[in-house]
C-alpha positions as semicolon CSV with decimal commas, in nm:
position;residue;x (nm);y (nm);z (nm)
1;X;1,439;-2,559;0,827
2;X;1,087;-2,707;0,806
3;X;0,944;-2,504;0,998
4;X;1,078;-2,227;0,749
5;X;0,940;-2,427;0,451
6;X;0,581;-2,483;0,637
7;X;0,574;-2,069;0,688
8;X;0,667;-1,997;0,378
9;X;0,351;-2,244;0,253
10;X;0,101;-2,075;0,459
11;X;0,220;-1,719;0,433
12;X;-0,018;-1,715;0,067
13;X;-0,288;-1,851;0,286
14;X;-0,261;-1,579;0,476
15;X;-0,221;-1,305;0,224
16;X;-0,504;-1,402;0,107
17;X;-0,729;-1,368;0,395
18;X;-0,771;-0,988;0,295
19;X;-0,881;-1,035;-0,062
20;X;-1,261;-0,915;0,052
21;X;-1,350;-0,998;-0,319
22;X;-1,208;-1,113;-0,661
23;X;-1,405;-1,143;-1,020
24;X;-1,289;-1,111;-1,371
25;X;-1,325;-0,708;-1,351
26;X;-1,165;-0,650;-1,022
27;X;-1,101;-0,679;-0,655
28;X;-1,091;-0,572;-0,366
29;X;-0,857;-0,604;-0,039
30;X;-0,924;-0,481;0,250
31;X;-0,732;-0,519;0,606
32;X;-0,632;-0,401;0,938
33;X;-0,390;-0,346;1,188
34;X;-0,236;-0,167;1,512
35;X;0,047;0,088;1,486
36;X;0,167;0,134;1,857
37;X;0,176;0,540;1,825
38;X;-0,068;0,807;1,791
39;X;-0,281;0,869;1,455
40;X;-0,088;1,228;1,354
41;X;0,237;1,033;1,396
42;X;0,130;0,724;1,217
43;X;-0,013;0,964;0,942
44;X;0,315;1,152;0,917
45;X;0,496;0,874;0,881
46;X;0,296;0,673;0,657
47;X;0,291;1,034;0,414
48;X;0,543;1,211;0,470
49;X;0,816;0,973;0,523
50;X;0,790;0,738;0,295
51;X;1,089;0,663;0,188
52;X;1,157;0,536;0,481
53;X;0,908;0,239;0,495
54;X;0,830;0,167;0,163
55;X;1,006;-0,135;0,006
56;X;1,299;-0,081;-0,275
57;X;1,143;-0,423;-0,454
58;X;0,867;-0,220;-0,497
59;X;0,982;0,078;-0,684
60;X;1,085;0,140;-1,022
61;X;1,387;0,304;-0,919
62;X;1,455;0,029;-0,615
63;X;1,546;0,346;-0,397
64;X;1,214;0,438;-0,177
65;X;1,416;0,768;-0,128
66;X;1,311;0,888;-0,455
67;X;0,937;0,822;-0,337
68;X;0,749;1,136;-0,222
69;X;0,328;1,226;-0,158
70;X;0,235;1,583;-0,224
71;X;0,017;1,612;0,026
72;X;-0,288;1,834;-0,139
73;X;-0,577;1,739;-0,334
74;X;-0,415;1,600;-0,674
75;X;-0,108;1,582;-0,548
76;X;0,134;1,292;-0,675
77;X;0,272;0,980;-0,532
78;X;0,494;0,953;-0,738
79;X;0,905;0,841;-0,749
80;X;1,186;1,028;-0,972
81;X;1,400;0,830;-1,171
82;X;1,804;0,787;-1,154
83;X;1,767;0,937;-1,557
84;X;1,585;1,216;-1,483
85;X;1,217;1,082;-1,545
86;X;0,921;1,068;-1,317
87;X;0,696;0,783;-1,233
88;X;0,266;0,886;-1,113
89;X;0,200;0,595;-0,864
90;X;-0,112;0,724;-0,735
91;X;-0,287;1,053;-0,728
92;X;-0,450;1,182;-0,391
93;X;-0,817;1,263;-0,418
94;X;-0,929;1,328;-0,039
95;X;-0,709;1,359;0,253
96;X;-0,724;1,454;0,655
97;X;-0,384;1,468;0,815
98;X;-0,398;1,235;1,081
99;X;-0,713;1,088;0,975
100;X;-0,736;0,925;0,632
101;X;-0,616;0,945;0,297
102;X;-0,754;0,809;-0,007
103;X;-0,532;0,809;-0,391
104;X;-0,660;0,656;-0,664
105;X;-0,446;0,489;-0,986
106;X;-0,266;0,187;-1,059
107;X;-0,023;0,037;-0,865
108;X;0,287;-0,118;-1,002
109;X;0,258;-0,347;-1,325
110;X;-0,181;-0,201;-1,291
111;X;-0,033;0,108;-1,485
112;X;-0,026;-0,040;-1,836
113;X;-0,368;-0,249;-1,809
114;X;-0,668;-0,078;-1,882
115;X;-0,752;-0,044;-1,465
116;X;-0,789;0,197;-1,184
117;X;-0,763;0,181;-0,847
118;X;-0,844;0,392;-0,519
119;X;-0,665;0,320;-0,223
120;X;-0,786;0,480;0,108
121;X;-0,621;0,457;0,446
122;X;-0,817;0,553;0,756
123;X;-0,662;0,610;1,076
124;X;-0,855;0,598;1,428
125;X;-0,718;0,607;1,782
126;X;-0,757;0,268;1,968
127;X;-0,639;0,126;2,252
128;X;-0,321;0,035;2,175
129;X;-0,261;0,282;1,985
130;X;-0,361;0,328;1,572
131;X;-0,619;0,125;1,403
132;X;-0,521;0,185;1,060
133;X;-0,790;0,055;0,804
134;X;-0,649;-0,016;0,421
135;X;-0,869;-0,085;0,140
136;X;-0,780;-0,112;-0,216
137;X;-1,069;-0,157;-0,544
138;X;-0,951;-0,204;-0,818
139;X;-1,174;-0,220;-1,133
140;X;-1,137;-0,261;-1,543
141;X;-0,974;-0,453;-1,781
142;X;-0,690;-0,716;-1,752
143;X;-0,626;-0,977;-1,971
144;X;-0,668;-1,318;-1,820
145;X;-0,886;-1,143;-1,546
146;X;-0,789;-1,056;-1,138
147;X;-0,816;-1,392;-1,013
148;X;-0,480;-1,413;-0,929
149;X;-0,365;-1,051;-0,946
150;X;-0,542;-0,995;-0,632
151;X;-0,369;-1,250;-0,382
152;X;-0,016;-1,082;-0,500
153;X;-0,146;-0,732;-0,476
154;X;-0,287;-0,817;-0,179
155;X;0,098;-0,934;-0,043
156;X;0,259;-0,616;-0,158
157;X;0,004;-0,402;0,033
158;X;0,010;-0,616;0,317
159;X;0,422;-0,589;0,350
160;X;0,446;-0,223;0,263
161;X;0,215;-0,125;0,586
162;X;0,407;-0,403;0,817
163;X;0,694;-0,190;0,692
164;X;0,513;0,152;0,803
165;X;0,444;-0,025;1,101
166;X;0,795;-0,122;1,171
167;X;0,913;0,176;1,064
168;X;0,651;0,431;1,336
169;X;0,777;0,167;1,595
170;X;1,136;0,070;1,551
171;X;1,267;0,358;1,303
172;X;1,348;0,074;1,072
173;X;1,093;-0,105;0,847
């Protein structure tokens, strides 16, 4: 049990680690990390599938099934709704299957502040597999600031691709 409690202290410490930078008009989080499995696999997975990875806390819906990417230039990330509406995550600007793909918008609670956002994720062969880069900015107006939207932001990101990651390796997130 305290070794539960002492992980549970330092997993913030940790989160925070990718916050690359944090001021009163933004931030931005960048990290890494290995996905045992080819790029075009990781890439299919990470758009095509997402449903499968991405976390039900973290929808509006709390069913990733109703998540989907579009994959073409403007196309939606977006998740339907149980009552028939529609919710734009993210919009994709630029993307290379099995390479990178970058969406810009406001995550989660970021769409009703006066912010926007571009997320790219870049995807390189490595040794053990995929090096898979993620880097968020996010820029404008919150009240209060980003000082302490980042660290959380930066938590959500962080477990969504440990999901992916799970999810290319095991077939469960």
């Amino acid at each position: 049990m305290k070794a539960l409690a002492l992980f549970s202290l330092l997993l913030p410490l940790a989160a925070q680690a990718a916050v690359a930078d944090s001021a009163p008009n933004g931030f931005t989080i960048k990290f890494s990390l290995t996905v045992n499995a080819p790029p075009d696999e990781v890439y299919g997975k990470l758009v095509r599938n997402i449903g499968g990875w991405w976390s039900p806390d973290h929808t509006f819906s709390h069913d990733p099934r109703n998540l989907s990417i579009e994959e073409k230039a403007m196309g939606c990330f977006c998740e339907k709704m149980p009552d028939g509406g529609a919710v734009r995550h993210l919009e994709i600007i630029y993307f290379e299957p099995g390479k990178r793909i970058v969406m810009i918008g406001g995550l989660g609670p970021m769409q009703t502040l006066g912010v926007t956002g571009s997320l790219a994720v870049e995807l390189s062969p490595g040794d053990h597999g995929t090096k898979v880069d993620v880097s968020y900015a996010v820029g404008g107006y919150r009240p209060g600031g980003f000082d302490k939207l980042a660290s959380v932001v930066d938590g959500v990101l962080m477990d969504q691709f440990t999901r992916l990651r799970n999810f290319v390796e095991t077939g469960q997130p």
